[in-house]
Jmol script that loads the backbone (N, CA, C; Angstrom):
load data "model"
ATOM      1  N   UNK A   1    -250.702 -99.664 -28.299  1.00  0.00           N
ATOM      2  CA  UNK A   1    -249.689 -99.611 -29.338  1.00  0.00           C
ATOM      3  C   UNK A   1    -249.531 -98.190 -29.874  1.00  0.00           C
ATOM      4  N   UNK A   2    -250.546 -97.916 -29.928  1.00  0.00           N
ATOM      5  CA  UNK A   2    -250.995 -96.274 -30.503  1.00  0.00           C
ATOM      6  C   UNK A   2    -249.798 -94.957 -29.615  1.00  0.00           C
ATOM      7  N   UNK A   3    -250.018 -95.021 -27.981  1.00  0.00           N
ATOM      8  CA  UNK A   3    -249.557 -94.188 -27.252  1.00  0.00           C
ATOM      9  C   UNK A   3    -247.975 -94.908 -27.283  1.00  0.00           C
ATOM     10  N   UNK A   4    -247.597 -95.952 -27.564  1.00  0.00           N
ATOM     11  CA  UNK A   4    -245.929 -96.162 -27.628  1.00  0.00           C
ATOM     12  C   UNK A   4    -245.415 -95.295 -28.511  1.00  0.00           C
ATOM     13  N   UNK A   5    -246.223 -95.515 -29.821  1.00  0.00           N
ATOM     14  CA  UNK A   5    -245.592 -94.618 -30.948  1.00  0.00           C
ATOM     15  C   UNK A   5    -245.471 -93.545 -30.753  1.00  0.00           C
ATOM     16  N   UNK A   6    -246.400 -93.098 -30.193  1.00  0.00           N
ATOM     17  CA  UNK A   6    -246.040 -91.019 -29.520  1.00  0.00           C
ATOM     18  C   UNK A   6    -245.047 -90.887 -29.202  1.00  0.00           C
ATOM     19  N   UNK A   7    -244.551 -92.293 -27.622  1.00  0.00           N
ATOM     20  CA  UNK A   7    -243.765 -91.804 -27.118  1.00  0.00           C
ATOM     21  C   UNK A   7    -242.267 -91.571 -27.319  1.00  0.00           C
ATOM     22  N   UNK A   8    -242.203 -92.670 -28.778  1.00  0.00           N
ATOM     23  CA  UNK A   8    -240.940 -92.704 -29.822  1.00  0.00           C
ATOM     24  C   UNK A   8    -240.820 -91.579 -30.515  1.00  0.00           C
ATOM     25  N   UNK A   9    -241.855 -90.922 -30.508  1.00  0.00           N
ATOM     26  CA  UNK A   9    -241.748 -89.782 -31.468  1.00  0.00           C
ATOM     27  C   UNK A   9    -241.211 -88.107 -30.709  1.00  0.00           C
ATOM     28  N   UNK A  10    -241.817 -88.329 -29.417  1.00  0.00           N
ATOM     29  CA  UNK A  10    -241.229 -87.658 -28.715  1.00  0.00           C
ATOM     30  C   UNK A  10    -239.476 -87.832 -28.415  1.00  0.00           C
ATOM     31  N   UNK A  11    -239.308 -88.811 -28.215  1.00  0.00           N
ATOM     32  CA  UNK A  11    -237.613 -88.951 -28.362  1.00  0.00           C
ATOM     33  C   UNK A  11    -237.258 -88.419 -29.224  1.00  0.00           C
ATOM     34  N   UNK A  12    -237.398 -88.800 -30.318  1.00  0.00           N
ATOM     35  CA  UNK A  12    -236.975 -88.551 -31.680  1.00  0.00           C
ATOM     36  C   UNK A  12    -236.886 -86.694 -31.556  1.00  0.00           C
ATOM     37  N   UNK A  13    -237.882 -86.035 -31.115  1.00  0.00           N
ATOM     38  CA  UNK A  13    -237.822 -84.975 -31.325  1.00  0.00           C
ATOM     39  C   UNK A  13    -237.128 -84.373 -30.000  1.00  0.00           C
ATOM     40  N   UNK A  14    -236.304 -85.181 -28.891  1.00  0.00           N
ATOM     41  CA  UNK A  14    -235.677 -84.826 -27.730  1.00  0.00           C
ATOM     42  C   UNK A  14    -234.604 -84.677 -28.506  1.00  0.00           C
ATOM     43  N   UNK A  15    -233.986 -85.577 -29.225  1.00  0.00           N
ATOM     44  CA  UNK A  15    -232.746 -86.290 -29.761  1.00  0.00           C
ATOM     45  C   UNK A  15    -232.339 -84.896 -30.785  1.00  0.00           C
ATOM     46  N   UNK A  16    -234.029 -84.708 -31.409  1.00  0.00           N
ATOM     47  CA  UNK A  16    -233.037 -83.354 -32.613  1.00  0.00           C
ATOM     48  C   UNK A  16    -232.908 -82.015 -31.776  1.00  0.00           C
ATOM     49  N   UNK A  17    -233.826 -82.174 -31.132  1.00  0.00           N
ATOM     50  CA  UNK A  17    -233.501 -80.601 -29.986  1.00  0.00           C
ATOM     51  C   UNK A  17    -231.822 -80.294 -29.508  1.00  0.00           C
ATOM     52  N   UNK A  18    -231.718 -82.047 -29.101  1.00  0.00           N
ATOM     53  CA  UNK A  18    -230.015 -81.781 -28.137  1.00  0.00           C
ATOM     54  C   UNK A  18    -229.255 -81.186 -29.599  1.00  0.00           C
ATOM     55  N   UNK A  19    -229.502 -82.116 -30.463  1.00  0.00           N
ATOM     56  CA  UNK A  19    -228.263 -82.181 -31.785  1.00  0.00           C
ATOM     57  C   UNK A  19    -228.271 -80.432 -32.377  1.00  0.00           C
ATOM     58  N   UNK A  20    -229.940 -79.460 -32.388  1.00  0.00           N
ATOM     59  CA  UNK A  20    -229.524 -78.233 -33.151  1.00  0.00           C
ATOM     60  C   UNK A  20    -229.596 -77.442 -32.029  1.00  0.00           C
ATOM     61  N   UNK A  21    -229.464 -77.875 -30.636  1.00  0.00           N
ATOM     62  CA  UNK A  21    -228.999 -76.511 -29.694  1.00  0.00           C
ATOM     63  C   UNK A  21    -227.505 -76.911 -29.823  1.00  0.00           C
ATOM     64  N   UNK A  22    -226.898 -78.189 -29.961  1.00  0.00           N
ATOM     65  CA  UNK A  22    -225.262 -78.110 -29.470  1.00  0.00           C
ATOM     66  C   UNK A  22    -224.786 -77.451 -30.941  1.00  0.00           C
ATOM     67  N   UNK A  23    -225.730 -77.745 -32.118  1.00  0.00           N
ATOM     68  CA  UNK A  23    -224.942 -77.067 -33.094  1.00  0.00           C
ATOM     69  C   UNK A  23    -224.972 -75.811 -33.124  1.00  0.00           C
ATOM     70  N   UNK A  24    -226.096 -75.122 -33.040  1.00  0.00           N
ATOM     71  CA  UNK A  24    -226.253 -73.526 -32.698  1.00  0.00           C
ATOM     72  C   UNK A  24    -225.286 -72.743 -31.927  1.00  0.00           C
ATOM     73  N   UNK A  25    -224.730 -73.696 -30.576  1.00  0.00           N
ATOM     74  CA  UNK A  25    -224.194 -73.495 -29.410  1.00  0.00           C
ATOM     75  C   UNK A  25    -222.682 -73.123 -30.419  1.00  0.00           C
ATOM     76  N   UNK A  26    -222.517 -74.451 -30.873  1.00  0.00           N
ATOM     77  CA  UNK A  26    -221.099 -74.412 -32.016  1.00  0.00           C
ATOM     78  C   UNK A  26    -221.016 -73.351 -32.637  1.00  0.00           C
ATOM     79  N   UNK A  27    -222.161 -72.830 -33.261  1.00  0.00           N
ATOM     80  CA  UNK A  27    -222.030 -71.562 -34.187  1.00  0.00           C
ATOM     81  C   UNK A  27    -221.888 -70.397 -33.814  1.00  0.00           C
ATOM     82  N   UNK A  28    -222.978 -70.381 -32.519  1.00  0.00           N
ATOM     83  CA  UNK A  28    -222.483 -69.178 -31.810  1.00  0.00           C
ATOM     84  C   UNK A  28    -221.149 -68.916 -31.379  1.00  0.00           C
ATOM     85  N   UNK A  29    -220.125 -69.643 -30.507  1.00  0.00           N
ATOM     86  CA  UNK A  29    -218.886 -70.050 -30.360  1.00  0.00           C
ATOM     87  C   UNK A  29    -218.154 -69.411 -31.597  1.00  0.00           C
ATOM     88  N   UNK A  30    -218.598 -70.032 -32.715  1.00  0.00           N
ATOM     89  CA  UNK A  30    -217.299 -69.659 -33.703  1.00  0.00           C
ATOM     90  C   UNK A  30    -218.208 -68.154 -34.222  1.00  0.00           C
ATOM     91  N   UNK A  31    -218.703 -67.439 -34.415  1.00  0.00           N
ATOM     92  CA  UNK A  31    -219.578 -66.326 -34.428  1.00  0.00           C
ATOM     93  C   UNK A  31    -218.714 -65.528 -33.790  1.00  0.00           C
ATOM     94  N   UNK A  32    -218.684 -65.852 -32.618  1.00  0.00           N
ATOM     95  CA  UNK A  32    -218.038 -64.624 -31.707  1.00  0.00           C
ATOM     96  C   UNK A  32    -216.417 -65.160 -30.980  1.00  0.00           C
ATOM     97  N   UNK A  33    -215.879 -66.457 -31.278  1.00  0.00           N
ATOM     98  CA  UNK A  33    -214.709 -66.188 -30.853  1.00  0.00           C
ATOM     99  C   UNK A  33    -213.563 -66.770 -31.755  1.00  0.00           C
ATOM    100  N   UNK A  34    -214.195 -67.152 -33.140  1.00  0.00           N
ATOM    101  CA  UNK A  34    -213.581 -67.463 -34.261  1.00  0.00           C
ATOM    102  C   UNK A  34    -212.833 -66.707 -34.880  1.00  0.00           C
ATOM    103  N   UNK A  35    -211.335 -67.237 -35.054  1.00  0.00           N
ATOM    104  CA  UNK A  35    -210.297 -66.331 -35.357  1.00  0.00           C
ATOM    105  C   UNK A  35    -209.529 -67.062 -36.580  1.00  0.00           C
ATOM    106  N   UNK A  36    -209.101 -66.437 -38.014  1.00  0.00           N
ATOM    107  CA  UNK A  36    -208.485 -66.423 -38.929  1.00  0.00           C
ATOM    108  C   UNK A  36    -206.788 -65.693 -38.866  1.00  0.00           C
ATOM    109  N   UNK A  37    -205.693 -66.554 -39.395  1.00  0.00           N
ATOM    110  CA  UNK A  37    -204.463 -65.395 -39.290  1.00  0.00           C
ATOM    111  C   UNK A  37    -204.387 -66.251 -40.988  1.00  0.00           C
ATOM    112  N   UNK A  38    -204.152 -65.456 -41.740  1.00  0.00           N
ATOM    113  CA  UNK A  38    -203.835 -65.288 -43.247  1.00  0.00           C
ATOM    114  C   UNK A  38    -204.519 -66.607 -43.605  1.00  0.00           C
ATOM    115  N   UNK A  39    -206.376 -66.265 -43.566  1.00  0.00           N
ATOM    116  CA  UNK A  39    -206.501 -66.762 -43.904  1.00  0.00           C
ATOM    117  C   UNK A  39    -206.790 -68.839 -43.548  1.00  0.00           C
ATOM    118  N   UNK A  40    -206.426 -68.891 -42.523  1.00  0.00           N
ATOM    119  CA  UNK A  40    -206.226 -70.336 -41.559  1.00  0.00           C
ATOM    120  C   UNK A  40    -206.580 -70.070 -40.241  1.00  0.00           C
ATOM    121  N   UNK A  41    -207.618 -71.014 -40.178  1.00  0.00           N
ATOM    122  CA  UNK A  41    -208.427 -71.260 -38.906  1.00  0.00           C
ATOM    123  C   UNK A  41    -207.041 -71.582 -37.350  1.00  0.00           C
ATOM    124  N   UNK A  42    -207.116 -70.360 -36.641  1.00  0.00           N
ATOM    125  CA  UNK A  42    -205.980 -70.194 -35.490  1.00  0.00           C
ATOM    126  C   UNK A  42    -206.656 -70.466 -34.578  1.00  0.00           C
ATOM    127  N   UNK A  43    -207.875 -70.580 -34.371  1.00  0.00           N
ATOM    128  CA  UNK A  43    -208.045 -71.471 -32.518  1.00  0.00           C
ATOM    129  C   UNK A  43    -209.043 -72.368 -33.272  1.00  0.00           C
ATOM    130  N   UNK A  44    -209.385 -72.882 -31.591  1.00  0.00           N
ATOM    131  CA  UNK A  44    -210.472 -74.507 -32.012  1.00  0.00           C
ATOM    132  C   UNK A  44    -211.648 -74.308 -32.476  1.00  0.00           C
ATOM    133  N   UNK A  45    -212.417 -73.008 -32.199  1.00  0.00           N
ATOM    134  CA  UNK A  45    -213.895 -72.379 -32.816  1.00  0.00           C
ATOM    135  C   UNK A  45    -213.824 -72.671 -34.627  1.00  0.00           C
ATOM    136  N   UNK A  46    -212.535 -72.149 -34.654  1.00  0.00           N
ATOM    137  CA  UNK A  46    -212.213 -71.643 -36.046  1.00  0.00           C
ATOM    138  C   UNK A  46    -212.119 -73.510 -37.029  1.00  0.00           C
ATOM    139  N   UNK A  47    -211.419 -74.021 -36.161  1.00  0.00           N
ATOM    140  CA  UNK A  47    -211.290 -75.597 -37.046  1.00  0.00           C
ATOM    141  C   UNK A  47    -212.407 -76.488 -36.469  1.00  0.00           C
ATOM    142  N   UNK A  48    -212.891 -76.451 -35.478  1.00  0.00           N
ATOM    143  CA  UNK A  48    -214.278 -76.972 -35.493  1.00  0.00           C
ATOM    144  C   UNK A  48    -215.256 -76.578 -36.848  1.00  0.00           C
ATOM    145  N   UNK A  49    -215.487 -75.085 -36.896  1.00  0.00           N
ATOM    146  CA  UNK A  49    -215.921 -74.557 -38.040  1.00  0.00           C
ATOM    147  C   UNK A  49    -215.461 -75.162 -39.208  1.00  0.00           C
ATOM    148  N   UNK A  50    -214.766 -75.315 -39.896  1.00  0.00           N
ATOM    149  CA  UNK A  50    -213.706 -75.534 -40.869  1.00  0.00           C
ATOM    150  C   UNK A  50    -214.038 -76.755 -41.166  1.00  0.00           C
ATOM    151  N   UNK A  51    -213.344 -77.706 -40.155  1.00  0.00           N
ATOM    152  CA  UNK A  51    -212.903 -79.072 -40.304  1.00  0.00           C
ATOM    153  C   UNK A  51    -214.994 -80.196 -40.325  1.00  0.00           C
ATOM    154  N   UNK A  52    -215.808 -79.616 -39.300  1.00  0.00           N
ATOM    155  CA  UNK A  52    -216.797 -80.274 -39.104  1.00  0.00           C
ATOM    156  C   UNK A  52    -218.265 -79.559 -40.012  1.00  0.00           C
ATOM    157  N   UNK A  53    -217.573 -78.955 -41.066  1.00  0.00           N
ATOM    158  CA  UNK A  53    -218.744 -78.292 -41.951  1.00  0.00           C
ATOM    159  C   UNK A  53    -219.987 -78.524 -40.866  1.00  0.00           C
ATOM    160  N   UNK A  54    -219.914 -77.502 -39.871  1.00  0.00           N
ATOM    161  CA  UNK A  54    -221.142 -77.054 -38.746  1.00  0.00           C
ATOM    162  C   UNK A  54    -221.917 -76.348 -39.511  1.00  0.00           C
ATOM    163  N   UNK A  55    -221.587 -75.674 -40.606  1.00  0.00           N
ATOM    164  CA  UNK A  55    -222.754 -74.907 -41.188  1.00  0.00           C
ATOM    165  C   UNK A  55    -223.855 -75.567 -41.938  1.00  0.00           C
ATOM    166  N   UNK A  56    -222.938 -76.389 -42.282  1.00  0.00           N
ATOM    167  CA  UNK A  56    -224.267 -77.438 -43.182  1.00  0.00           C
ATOM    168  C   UNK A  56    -225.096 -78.098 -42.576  1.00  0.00           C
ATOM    169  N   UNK A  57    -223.902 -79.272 -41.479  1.00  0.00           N
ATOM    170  CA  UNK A  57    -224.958 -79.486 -40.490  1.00  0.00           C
ATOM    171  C   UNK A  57    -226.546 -78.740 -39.951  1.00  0.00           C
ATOM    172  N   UNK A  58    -225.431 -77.496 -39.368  1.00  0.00           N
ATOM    173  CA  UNK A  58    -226.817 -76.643 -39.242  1.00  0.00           C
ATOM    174  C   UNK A  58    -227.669 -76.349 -39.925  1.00  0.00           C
ATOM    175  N   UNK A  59    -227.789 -76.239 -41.136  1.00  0.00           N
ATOM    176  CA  UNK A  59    -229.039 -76.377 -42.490  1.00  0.00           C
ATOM    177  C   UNK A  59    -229.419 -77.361 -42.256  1.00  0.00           C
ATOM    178  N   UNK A  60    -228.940 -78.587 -42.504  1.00  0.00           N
ATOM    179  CA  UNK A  60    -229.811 -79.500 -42.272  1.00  0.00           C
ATOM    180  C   UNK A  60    -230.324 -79.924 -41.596  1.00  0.00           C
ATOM    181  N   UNK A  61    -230.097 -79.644 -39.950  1.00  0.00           N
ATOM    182  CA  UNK A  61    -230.727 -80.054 -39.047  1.00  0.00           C
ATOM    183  C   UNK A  61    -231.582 -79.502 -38.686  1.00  0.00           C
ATOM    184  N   UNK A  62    -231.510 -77.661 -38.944  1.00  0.00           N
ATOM    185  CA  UNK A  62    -232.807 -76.918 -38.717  1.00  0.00           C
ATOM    186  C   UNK A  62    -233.632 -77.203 -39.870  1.00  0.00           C
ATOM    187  N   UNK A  63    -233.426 -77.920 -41.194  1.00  0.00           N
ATOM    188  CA  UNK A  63    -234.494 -78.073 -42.107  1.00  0.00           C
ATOM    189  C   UNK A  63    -235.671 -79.437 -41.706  1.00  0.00           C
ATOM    190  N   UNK A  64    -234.943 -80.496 -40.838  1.00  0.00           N
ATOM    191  CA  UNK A  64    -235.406 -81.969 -40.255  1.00  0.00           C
ATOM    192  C   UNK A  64    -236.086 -81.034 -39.305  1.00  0.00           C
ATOM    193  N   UNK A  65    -235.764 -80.454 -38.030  1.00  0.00           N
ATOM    194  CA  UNK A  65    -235.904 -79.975 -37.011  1.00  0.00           C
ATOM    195  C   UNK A  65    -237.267 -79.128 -37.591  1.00  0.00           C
ATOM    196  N   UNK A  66    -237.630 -78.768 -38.266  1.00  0.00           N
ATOM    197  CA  UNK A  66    -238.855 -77.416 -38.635  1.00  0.00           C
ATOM    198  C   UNK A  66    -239.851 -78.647 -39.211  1.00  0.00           C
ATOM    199  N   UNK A  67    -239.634 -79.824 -39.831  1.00  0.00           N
ATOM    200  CA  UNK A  67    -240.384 -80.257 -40.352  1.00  0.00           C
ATOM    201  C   UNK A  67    -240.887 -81.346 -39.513  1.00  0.00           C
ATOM    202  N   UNK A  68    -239.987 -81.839 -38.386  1.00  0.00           N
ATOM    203  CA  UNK A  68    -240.816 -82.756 -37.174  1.00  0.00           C
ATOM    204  C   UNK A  68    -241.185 -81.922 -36.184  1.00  0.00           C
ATOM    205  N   UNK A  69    -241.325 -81.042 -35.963  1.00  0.00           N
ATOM    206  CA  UNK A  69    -241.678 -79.758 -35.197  1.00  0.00           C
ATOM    207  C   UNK A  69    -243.399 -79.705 -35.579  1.00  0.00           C
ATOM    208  N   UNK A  70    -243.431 -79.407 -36.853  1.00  0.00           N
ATOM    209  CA  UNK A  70    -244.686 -79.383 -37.469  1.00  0.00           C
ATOM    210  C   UNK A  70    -245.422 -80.596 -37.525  1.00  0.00           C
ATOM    211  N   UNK A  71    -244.773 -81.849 -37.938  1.00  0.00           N
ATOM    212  CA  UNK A  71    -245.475 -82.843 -37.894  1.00  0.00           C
ATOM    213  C   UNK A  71    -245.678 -83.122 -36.395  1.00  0.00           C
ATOM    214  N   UNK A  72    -244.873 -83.073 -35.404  1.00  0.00           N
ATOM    215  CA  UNK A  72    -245.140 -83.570 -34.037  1.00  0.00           C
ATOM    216  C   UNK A  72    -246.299 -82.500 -33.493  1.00  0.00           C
ATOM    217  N   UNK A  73    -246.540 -81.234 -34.565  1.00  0.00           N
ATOM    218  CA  UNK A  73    -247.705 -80.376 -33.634  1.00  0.00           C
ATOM    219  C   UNK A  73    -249.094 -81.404 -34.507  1.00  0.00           C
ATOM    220  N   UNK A  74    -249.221 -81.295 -35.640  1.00  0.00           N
ATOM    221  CA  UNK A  74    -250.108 -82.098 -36.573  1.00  0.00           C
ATOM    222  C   UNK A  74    -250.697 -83.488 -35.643  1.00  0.00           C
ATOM    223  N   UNK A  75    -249.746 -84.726 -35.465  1.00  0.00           N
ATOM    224  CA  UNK A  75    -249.834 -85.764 -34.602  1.00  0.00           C
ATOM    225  C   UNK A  75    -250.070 -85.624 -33.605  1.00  0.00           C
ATOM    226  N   UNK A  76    -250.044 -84.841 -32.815  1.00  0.00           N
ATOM    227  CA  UNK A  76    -249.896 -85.085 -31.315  1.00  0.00           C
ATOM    228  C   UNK A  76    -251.306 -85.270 -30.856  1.00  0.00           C
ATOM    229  N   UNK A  77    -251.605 -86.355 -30.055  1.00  0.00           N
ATOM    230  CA  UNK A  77    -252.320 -87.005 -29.069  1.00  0.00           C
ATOM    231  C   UNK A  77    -252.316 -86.309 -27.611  1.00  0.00           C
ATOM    232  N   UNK A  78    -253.607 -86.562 -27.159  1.00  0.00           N
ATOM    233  CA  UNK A  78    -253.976 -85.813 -26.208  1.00  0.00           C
ATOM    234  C   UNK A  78    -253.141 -86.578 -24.886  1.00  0.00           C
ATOM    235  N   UNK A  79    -252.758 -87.314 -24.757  1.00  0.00           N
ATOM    236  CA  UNK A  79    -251.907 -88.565 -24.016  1.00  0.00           C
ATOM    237  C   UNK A  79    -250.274 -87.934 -23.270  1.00  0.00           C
ATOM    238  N   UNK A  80    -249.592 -87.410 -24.888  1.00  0.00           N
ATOM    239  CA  UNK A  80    -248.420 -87.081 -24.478  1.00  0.00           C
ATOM    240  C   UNK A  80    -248.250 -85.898 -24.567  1.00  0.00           C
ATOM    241  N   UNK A  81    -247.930 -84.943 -23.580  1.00  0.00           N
ATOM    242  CA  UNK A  81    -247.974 -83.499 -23.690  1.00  0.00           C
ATOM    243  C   UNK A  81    -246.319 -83.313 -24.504  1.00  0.00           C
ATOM    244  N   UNK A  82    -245.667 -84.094 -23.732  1.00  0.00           N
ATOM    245  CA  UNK A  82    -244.154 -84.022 -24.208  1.00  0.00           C
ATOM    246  C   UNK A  82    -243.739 -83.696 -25.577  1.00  0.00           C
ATOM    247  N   UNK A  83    -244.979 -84.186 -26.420  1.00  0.00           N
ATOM    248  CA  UNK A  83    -244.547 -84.035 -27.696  1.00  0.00           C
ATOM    249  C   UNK A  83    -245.220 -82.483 -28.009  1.00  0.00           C
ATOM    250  N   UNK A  84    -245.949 -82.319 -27.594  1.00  0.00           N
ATOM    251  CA  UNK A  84    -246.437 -80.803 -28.111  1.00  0.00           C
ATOM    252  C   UNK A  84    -245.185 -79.975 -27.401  1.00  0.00           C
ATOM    253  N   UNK A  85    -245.160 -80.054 -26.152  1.00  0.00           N
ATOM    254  CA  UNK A  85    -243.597 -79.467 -25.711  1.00  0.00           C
ATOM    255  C   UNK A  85    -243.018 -79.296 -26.474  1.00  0.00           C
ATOM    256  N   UNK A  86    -242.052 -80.295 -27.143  1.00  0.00           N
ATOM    257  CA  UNK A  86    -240.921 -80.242 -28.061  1.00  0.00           C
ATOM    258  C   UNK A  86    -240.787 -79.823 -29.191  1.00  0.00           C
ATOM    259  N   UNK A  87    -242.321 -80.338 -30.217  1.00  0.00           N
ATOM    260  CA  UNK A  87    -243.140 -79.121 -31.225  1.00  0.00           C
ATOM    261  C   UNK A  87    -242.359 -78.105 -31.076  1.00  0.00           C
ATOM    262  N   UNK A  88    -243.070 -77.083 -29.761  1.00  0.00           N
ATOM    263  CA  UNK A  88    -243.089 -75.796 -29.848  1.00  0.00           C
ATOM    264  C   UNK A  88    -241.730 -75.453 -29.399  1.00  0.00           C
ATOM    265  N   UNK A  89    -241.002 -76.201 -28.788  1.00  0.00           N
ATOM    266  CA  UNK A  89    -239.529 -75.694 -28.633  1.00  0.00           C
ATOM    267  C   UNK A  89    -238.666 -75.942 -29.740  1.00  0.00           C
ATOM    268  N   UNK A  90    -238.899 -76.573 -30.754  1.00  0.00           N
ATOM    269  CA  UNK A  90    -238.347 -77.015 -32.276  1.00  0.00           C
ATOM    270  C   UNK A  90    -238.593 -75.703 -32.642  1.00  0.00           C
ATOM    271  N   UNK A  91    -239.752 -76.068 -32.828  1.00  0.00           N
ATOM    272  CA  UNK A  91    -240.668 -74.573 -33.950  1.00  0.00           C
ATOM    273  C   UNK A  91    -239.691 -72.974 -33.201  1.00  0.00           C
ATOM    274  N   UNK A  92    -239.478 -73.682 -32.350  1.00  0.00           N
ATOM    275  CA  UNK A  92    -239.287 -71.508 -31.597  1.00  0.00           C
ATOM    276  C   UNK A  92    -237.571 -71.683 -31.693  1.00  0.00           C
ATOM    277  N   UNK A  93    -236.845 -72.748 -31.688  1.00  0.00           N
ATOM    278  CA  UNK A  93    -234.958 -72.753 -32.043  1.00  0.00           C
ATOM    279  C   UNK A  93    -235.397 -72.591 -32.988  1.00  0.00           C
ATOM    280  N   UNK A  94    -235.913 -72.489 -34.099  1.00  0.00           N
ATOM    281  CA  UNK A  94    -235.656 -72.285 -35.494  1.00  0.00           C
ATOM    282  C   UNK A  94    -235.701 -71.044 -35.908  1.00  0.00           C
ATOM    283  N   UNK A  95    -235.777 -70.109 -35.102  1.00  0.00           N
ATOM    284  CA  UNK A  95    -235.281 -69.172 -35.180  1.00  0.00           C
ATOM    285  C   UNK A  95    -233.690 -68.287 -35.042  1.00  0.00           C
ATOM    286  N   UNK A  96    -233.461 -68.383 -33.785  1.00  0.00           N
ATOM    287  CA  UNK A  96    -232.096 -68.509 -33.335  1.00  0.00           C
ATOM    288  C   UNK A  96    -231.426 -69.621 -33.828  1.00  0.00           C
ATOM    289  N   UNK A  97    -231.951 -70.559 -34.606  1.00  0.00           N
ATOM    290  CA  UNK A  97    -230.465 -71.073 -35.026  1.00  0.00           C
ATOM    291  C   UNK A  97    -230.395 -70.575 -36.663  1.00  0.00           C
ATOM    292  N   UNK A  98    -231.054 -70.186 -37.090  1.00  0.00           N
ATOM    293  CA  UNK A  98    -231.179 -69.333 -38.120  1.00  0.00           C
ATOM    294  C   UNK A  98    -230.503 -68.198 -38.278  1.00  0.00           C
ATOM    295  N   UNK A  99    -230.067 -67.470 -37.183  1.00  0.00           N
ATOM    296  CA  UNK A  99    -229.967 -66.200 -36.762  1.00  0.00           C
ATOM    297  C   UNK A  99    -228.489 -66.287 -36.329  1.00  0.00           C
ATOM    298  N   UNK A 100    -227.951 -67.669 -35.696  1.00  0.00           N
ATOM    299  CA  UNK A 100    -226.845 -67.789 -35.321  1.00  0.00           C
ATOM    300  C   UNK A 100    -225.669 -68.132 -36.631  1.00  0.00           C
ATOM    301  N   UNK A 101    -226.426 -68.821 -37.091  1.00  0.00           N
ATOM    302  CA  UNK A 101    -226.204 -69.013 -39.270  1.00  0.00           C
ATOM    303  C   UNK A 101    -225.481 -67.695 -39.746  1.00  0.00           C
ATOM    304  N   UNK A 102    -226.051 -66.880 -39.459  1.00  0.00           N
ATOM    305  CA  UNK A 102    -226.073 -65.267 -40.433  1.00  0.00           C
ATOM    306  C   UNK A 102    -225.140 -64.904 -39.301  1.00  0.00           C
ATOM    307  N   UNK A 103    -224.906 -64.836 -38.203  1.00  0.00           N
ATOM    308  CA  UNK A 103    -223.751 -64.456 -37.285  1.00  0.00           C
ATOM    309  C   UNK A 103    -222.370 -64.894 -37.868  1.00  0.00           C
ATOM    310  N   UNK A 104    -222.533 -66.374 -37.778  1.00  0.00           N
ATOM    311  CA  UNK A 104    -221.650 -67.344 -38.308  1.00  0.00           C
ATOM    312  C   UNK A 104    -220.824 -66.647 -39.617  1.00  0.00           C
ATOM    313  N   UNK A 105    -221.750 -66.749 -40.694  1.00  0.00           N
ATOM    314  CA  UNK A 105    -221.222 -66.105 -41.878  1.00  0.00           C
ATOM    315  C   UNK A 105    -220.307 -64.658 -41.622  1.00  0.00           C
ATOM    316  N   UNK A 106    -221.249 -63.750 -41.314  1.00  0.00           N
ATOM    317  CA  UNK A 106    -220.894 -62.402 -40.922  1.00  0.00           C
ATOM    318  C   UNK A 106    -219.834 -62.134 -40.244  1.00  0.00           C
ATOM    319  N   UNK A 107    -219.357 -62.967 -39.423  1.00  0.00           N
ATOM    320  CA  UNK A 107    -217.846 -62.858 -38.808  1.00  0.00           C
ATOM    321  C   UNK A 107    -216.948 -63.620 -39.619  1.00  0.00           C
ATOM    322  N   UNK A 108    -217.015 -63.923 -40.768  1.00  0.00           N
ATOM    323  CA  UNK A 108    -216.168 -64.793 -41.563  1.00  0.00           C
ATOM    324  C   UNK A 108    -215.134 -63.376 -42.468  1.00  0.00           C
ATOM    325  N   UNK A 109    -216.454 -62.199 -42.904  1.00  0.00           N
ATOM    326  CA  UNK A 109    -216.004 -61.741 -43.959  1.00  0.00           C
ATOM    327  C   UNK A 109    -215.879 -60.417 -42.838  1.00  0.00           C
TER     328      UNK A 109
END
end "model"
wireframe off; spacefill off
backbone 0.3
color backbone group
């Protein structure tokens, strides 16, 4: 029963990996090809941005994402490597999507 629960937990932390690389991916996108004309979002980077508040998202998902990162290094069982995997690939996007954040902004103004 013990090693099922790992292996749910490892999903769980597959599931937030996909969700803050595609958002990062999003940010980067509107970072570098996000375009304003007076003021109004003129291509799809720009109203993706806009319309799907990606920035918040992205706060919040790198704030979930840093904190099952840590707990999945804390928990992890000698059983499932997968989850220490994903740990350390949580723990190490939380950088770059941090970084893609401050891009994000920075091409706004």
């Amino acid at each position: 029963m013990e090693q099922k629960k790992h292996k749910w937990y490892a999903v769980i932390l597959a599931v937030l990996l996909a969700i803050l690389a595609v958002l990062t991916a999003l940010t980067l996108a509107y970072a570098y090809a996000g375009t304003y004309k007076h003021n109004q979002p003129s291509n799809i980077w720009s109203i993706i941005w806009d319309k799907g508040y990606i920035g918040l998202w992205l706060i919040l998902t790198n704030f979930v994402a840093l904190n099952a990162g840590i707990a999945g290094l804390i928990t992890q069982k000698k059983g499932v490597k997968a989850q220490l995997v994903l740990s350390i690939i949580l723990l190490a996007l939380h950088i770059p999507a941090g970084f893609s954040m401050i891009l994000a902004i920075g091409a706004h103004y």
